[in-house]
TIKE-964001 format. One record per residue (C-alpha): residue in one letter; z negated, x, y. Coordinates in steps of 0.5 Angstrom, whole numbers, padded with zeros to 4 digits, always signed. Layout:
REM residues N
AZXY...
//
This chain:
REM residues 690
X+0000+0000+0000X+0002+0003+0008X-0004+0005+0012X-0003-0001+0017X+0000-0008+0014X+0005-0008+0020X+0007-0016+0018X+0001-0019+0018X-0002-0016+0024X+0003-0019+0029X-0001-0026+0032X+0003-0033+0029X+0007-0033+0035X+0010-0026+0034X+0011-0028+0028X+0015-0034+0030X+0019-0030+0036X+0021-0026+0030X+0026-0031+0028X+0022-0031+0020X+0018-0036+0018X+0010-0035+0018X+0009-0035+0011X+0014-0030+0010X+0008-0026+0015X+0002-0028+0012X+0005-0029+0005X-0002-0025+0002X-0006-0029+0007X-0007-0038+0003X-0011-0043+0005X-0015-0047+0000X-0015-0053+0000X-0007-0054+0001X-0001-0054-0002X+0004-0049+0001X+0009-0054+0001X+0005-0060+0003X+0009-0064+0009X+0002-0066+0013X+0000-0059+0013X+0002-0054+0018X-0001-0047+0018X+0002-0040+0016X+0005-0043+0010X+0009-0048+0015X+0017-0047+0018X+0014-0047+0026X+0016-0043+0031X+0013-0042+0038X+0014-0039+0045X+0011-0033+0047X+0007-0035+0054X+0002-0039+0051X-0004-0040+0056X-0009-0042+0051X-0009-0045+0042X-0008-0053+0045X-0001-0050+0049X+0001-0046+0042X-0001-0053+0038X+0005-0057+0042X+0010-0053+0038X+0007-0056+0031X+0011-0063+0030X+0006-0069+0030X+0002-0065+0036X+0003-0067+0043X-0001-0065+0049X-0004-0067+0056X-0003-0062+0061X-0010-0062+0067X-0008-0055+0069X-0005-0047+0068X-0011-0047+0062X-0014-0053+0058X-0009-0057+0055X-0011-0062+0051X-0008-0063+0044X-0006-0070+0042X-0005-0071+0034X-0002-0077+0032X-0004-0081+0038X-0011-0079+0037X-0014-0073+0042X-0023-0070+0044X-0027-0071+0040X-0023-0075+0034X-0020-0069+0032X-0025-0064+0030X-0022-0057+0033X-0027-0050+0029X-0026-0043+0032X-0028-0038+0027X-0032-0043+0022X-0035-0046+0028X-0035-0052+0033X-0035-0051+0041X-0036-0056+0046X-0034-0056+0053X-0037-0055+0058X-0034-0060+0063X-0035-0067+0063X-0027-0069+0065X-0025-0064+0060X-0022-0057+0063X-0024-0053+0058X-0023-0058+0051X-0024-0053+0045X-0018-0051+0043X-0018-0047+0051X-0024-0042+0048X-0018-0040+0042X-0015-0033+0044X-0010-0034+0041X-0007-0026+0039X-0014-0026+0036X-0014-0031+0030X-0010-0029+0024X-0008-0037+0021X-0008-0043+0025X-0008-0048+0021X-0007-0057+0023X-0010-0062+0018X-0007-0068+0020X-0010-0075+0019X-0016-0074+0013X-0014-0069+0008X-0021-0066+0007X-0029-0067+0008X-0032-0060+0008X-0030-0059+0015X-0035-0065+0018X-0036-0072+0020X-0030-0076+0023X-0024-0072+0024X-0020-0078+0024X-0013-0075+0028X-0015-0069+0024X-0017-0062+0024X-0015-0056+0026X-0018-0050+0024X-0017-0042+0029X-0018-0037+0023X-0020-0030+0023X-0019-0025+0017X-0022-0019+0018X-0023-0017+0011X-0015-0017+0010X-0013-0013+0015X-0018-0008+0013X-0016-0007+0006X-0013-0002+0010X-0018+0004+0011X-0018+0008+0017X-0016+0006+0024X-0010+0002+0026X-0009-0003+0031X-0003-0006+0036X-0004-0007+0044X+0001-0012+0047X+0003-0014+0054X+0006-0020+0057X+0010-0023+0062X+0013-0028+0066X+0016-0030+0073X+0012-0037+0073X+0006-0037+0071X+0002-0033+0067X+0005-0026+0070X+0001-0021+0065X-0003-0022+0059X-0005-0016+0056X-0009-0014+0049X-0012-0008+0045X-0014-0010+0038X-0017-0004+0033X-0019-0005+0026X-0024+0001+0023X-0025+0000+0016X-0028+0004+0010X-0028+0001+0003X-0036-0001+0003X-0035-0004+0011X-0030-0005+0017X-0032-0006+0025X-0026-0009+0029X-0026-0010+0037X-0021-0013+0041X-0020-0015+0049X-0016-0019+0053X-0014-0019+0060X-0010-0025+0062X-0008-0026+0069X-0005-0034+0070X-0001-0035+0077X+0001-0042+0080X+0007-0044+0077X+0013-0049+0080X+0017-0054+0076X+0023-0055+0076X+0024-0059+0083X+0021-0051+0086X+0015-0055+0087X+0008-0051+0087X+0003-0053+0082X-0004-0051+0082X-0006-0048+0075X-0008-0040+0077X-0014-0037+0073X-0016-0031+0070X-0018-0029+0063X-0023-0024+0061X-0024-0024+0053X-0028-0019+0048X-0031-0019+0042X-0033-0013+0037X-0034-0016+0028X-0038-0012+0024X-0037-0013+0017X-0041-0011+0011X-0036-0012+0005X-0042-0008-0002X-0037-0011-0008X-0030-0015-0008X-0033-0022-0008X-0038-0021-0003X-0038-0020+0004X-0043-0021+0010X-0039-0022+0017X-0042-0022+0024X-0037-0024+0031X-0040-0023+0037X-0035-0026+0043X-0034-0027+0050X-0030-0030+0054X-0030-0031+0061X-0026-0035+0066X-0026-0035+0074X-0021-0038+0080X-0019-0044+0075X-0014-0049+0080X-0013-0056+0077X-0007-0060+0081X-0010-0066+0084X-0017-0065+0080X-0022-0066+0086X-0025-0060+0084X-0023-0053+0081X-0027-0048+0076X-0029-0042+0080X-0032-0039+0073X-0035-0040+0066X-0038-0036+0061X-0037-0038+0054X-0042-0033+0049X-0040-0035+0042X-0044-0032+0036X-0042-0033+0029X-0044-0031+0022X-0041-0031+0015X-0043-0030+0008X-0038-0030+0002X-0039-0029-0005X-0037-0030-0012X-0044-0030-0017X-0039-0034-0023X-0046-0038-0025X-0047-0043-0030X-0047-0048-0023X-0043-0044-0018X-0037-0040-0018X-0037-0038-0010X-0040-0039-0005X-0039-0040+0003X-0044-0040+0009X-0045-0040+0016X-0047-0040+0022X-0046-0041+0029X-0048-0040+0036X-0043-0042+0042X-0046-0042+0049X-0041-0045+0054X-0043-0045+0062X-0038-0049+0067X-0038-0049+0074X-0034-0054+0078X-0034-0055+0086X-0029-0057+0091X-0029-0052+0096X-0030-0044+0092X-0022-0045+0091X-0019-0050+0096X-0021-0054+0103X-0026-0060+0102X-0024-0065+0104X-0029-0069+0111X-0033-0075+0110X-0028-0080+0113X-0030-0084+0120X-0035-0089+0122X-0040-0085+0117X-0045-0081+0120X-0042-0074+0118X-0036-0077+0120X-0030-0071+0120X-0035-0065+0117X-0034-0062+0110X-0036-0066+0104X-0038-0061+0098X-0040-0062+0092X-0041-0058+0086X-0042-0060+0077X-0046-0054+0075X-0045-0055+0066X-0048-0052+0060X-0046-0054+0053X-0050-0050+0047X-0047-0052+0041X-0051-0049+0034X-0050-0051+0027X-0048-0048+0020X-0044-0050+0014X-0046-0049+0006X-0041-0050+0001X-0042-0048-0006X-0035-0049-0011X-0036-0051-0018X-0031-0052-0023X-0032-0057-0030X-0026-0057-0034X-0020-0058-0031X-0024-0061-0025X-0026-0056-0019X-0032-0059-0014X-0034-0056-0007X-0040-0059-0004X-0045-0058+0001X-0048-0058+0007X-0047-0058+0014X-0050-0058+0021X-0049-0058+0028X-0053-0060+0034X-0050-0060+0042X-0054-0060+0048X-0051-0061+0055X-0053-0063+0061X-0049-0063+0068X-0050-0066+0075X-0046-0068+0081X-0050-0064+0086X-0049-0065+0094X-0048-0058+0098X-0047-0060+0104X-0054-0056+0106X-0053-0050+0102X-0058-0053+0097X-0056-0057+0091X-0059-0064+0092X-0056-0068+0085X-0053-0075+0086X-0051-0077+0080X-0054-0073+0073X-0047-0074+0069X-0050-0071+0062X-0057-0072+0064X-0060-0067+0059X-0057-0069+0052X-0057-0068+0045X-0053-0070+0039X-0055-0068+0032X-0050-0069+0026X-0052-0067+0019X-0048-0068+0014X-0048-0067+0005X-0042-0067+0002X-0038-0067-0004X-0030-0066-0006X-0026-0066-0011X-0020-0064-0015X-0018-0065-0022X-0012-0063-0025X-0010-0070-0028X-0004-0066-0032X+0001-0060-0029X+0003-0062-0022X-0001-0067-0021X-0008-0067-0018X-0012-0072-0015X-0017-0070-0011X-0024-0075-0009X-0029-0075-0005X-0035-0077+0000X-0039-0075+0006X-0045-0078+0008X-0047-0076+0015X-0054-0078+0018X-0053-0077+0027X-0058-0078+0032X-0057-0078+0039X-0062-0077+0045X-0063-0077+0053X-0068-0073+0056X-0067-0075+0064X-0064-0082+0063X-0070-0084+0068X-0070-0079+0072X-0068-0081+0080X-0062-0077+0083X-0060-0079+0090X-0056-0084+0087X-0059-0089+0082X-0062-0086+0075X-0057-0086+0069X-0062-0092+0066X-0061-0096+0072X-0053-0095+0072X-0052-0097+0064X-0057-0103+0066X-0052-0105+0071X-0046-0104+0067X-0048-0106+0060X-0055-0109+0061X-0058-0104+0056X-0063-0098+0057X-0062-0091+0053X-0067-0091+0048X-0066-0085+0042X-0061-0087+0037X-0060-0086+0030X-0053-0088+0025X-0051-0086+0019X-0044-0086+0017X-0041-0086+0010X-0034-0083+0009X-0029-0082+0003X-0023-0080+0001X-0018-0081-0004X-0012-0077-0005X-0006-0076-0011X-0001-0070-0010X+0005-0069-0014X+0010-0063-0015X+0016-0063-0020X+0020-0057-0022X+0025-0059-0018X+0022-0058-0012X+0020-0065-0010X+0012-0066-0007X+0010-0073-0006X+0004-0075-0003X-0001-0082-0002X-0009-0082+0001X-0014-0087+0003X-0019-0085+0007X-0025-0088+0012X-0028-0083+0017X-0033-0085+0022X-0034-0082+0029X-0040-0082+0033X-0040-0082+0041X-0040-0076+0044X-0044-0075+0049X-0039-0077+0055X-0038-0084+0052X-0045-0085+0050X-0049-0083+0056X-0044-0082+0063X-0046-0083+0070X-0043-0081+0076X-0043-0086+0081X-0040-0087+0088X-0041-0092+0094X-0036-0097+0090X-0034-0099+0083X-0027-0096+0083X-0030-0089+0084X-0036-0089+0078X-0035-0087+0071X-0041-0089+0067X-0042-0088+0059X-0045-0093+0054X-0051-0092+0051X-0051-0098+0046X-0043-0096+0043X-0042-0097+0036X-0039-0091+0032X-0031-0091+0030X-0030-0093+0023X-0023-0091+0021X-0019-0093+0015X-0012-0089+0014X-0007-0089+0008X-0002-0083+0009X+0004-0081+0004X+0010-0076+0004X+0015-0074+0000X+0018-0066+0001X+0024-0063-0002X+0025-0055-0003X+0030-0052-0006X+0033-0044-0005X+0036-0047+0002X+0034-0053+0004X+0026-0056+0006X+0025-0063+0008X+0020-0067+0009X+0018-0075+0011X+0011-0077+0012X+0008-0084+0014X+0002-0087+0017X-0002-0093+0018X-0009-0092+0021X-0014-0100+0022X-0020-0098+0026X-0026-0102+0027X-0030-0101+0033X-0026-0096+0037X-0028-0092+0043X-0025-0095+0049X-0025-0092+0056X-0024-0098+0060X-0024-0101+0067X-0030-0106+0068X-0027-0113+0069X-0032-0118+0067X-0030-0117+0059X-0035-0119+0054X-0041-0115+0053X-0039-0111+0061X-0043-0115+0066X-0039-0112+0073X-0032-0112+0074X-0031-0107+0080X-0026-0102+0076X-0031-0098+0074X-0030-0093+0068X-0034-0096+0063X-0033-0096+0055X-0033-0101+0050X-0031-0102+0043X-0025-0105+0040X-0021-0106+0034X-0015-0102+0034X-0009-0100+0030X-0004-0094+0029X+0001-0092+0025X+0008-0088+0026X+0012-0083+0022X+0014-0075+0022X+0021-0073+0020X+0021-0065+0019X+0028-0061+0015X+0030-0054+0016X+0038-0053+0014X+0040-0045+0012X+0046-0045+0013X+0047-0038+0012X+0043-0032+0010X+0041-0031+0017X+0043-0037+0020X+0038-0043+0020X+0037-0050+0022X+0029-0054+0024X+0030-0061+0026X+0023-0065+0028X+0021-0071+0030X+0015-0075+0031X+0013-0083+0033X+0006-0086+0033X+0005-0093+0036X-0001-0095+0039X-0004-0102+0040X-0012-0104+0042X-0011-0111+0037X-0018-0114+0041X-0014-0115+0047X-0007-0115+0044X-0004-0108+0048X-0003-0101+0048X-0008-0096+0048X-0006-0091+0053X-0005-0084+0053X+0000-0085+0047X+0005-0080+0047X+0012-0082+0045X+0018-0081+0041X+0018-0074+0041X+0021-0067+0037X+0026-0061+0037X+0032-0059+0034X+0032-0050+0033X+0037-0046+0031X+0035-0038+0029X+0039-0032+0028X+0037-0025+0024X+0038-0019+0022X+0034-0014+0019X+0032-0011+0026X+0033-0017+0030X+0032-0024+0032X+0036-0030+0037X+0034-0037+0038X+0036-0043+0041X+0031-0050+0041X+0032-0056+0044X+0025-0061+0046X+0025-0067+0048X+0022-0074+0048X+0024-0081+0050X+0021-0086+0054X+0014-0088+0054X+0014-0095+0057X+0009-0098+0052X+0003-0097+0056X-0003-0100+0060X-0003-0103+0065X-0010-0104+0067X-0012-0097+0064X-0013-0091+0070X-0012-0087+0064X-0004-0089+0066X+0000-0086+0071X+0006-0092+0070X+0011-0091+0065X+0014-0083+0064X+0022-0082+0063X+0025-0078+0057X+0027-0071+0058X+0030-0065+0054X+0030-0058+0056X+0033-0051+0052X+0029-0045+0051X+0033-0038+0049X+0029-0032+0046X+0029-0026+0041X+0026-0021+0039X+0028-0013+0038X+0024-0008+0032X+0026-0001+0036X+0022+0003+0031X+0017+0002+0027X+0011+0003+0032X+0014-0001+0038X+0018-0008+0038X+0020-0013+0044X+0021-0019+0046X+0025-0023+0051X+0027-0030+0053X+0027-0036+0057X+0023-0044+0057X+0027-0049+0060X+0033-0046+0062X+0036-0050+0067X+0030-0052+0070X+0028-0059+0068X+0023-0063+0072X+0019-0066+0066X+0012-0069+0064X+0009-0070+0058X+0006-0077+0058X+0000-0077+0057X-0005-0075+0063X-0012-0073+0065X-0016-0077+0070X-0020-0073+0076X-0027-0072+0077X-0027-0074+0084X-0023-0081+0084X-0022-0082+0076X-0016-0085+0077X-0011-0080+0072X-0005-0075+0075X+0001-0074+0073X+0002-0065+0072X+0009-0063+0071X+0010-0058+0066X+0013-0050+0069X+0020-0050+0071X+0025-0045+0068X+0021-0038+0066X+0023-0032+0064X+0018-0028+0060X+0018-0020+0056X+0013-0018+0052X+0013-0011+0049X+0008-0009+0043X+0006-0003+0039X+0003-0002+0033X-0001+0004+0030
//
């Protein structure tokens, strides 16, 4: 074996550029727990390529087909799977989860995954397996490191890397080293990321500027080939983060994130292998309306008529857990169960600063912690070759509390706020939720793969949905949680069929989603159960259902030459009130076309989307209806020698002006904004390996 495993060192979106499939550079890297072929899977062991300017992991996933995203600035995109996005979908970095630090979702969890330092990005859509937590009805997504495989290689070796771009990000440089011996490894990385505003294609200026500073040292201890003790320490830092139309922007955030990992294989009688970790992230966000832009004035007829208006949101949101999975294996049966935990704590308040000293007006999070434990038990038999059935059911036991939900800002208490809307005080809270999974998968020799699955999956509300309080002089202006809100049940059924031959892979999944007591974000208008209708932002449960389908088939219509097509719809509908649920992305896909040779690569795609005129009308989470688009991306890659490689290409070659549908509210005004995505943008990136 080479002293330093050139392929499986490039990142997934290096890989990609290289015109070669991902599995092909990471063929020795699997995920358990998946096929390789499997249509609802995408991952290494997918056909997905990528751009190179990637701001942050929920920019990367829009690439995946089935994924879409909501754009708030330069960084925090927000991934939407299968119509459903937040806290539907379970999103784990490196084994652990991480919740943002802001309320209106600058920083989702997919923002804090740097990218260039995961080895495997994985996306679990729908219900596929229960190890990973509670809920998790859109699906998983999983950003992995695998240390220990990059240092099967001992000694010292390692890649650095610098982008850049005339719209946007305008450098974003990387250093990642590997040491490793036989018994051990320490690895280090760092990255230096300079964001710019960018204009869209009408040469407009959007605000989306930040600065990145990421660091991270992994020590692991490897005594035998089963065994393996791991600790990552991490740092992430964010400063002068502009959002367009937000009301405030991000002067800095920290996120300190601290992982621990113990894998072994003891063969007992009882336990084959065995997996355990533990985690600890640790998120500071500070958002304010005057650091990065001009306030704006308190209007006339008010006392401080034409003076500043200052007001900023200091955030904290500590997450802890940890996970135990034991495999076991009976006969043709293989069992992994267990147990998991995780624990937030947040707290935020909306602070005047007119005086310099912070004098809180609302306390937005006031002091809350939500405690998810969870046992679980999956299963998978071997029914006869090819055919594997897999079962299984997860218990989860959740408990929610507030701390300061009496406490008196200069406003009202967050206790007064949810009485005034719902009529309920926030008293501790406890549910215990049942889910389940039932999932048959067959392959032939032939190259065909069918699949077919039944699942319930339970979501408790987060801590925005349950316990919100930002008030204002008007209803319009508020936004206001519920403390009394019944968790999501969903009951989902799948299906697929992929065939893969020597040249041609396709794959068409469907999907049907029931969803008693969903999580709406809604406006106040006297509905049942809402006692104002003053507009303000309140949530309430209704039943809902979503369904759609998935096409995917890549062509090789040559040795070098290959063909990807995609396509994606979901149809969402709130059936308590007979509309749409809104933020639902439209019928959406891409057609690629790549060229390779030995040493080099070219490419061509086409995005587009359809019209979205299915919306909401009485929802502020909607910006009226979007038009269709299409834009062409170029781009290629060049291998000089062994050590050094570039790449080159150019997103939206003529220009487009164009927006995703689905859109974010302002913290200020809660009413949503549409941002328009980059213009054309010429990027080069130029990498060395040794």
């Amino acid at each position: 074996m080479p002293r330093h495993p050139r392929k499986r060192w490039l990142p997934l979106l290096l890989a990609a550029l290289a015109g070669s499939t991902i599995a092909d550079e990471l063929a020795p890297i699997v995920v358990e727990q998946t096929l390789p072929t499997n249509p609802n899977v995408a991952g290494p062991d997918a056909y997905y390529r990528t751009r190179a300017v990637n701001a942050d992991g929920g920019n990367f996933l829009r690439q995946i087909n089935g994924v879409s995203a909501s754009r708030f600035g330069g960084r925090g995109l927000e991934p939407i799977v299968r119509g459903q996005s937040q806290t539907r979908l379970n999103v784990l970095l490196d084994g652990g989860y991480v919740h943002g630090g802001c309320p209106n979702r600058m920083d989702p969890p997919a923002s804090w995954a740097a990218l260039e330092t995961y080895e495997r990005v994985t996306v679990l859509k729908g219900v596929q397996s229960l190890i990973y937590g509670g809920g998790g009805s859109g699906g998983t997504i999983l950003f992995e490191r695998d240390t220990r495989e990059l240092a099967r290689d001992t000694g010292v070796h390692g890649r650095l890397s610098l982008l850049g771009s005339d719209n946007g990000i305008s450098s974003d440089a990387l250093a990642d080293v590997v040491a490793a011996s036989e018994t051990k490894y320490l690895r280090a990385f760092a990255a230096l990321k300079d964001g710019d505003n960018y204009e869209d294609g009408d040469g407009n200026e959007v605000r989306a500027a930040f600065d990145h500073r990421q660091g991270g040292i992994i020590i692991g201890l490897t005594p035998t080939a089963d065994r393996l003790f791991e600790l990552t320490i991490e740092r992430n830092d964010f400063e002068h983060a502009l959002y367009p139309g937000a009301g405030m922007d991000s002067p800095e955030e920290k996120g300190d994130f601290y992982h621990f990992r113990y894998l072994d294989a003891p063969r007992s009688t009882y336990v084959d292998k065995l997996r355990l970790e533990a985690y600890l992230n640790d998120v500071d966000h500070l958002m304010d309306n005057f650091s990065e832009r001009t306030p704006p004035k308190y209007p006339a007829g008010t006392k401080l008529a034409g003076q500043p208006m200052r007001r900023a949101t200091p955030t904290s949101s500590k997450t802890s857990g940890g996970r135990l999975i034991l495999t076991s294996s009976k006969g043709a049966t293989t069992i992994d169960w267990g147990l998991d935990l995780q624990r937030n704590r947040r707290d935020a308040a909306l602070n005047n600063m007119d005086s310099g000293t912070p004098v809180a007006l609302s306390l937005m999070w006031p002091d809350v912690t939500i405690t998810q434990s969870g046992a679980f038990a999956e299963l998978t038999t071997e029914l006869s070759r090819g055919l594997d059935l897999k079962y299984g059911l997860r218990i989860d036991h959740v408990e929610a509390t507030t701390d300061r939900a009496d406490d008196k800002p200069a406003l009202v208490s967050p206790n007064t706020a949810y009485q005034n809307y719902y009529g309920v005080r926030a008293s501790d809270r406890a549910e215990t939720n049942i889910g389940g999974l039932l999932r048959l998968e067959r392959r032939l020799d032939s190259g065909l793969q069918i699949f077919a699955g039944l699942s319930r999956s339970v979501r408790t509300a987060d801590a925005t949905e349950r316990y919100m309080n930002k008030w204002a002089a008007t209803g319009e202006m508020r936004w206001i949680g519920n403390p009394d809100i019944d968790p999501e049940k969903h009951h989902q059924l799948d299906a697929g069929i992929a065939l893969v031959s020597e040249r041609h892979r396709a794959s068409v999944v469907v999907f049907f989603d029931d969803v008693q007591d969903y999580i709406l974000r809604d406006t106040a208008r006297g509905q049942p159960g809402i006692l104002k209708a003053d507009m303000a932002d309140i949530y309430r449960n209704v039943d809902a259902e979503l369904y759609g389908a998935e096409l995917e088939t890549t062509l090789s219509l040559s040795d070098r030459l290959d063909l990807t097509a995609q396509l994606a719809w979901v149809h969402a509908t709130n059936t308590s009130d007979d509309r749409p649920l809104p933020q639902t992305p439209p019928l959406e896909g891409k057609i690629q076309l790549d060229y390779s040779t030995t040493a080099s690569s070219y490419g061509a795609r086409i995005r587009f989307a359809a019209r979205q005129d299915r919306i909401d009308t009485f929802s502020k989470q909607e910006v009226g209806e979007t038009p269709g688009w299409e834009v062409l991306d170029l781009y290629g890659s060049h291998d000089i020698d062994e050590t050094f490689s570039i790449r080159a290409g150019v997103d939206n070659l003529f220009d487009r002006t164009y927006a995703e549908h689905a859109s974010r509210a302002n913290l200020m005004d809660p009413r949503a904004i549409k941002v328009y995505e980059p213009g054309r943008t010429i990027w080069l990136q130029v990498m060395a390996e040794f």
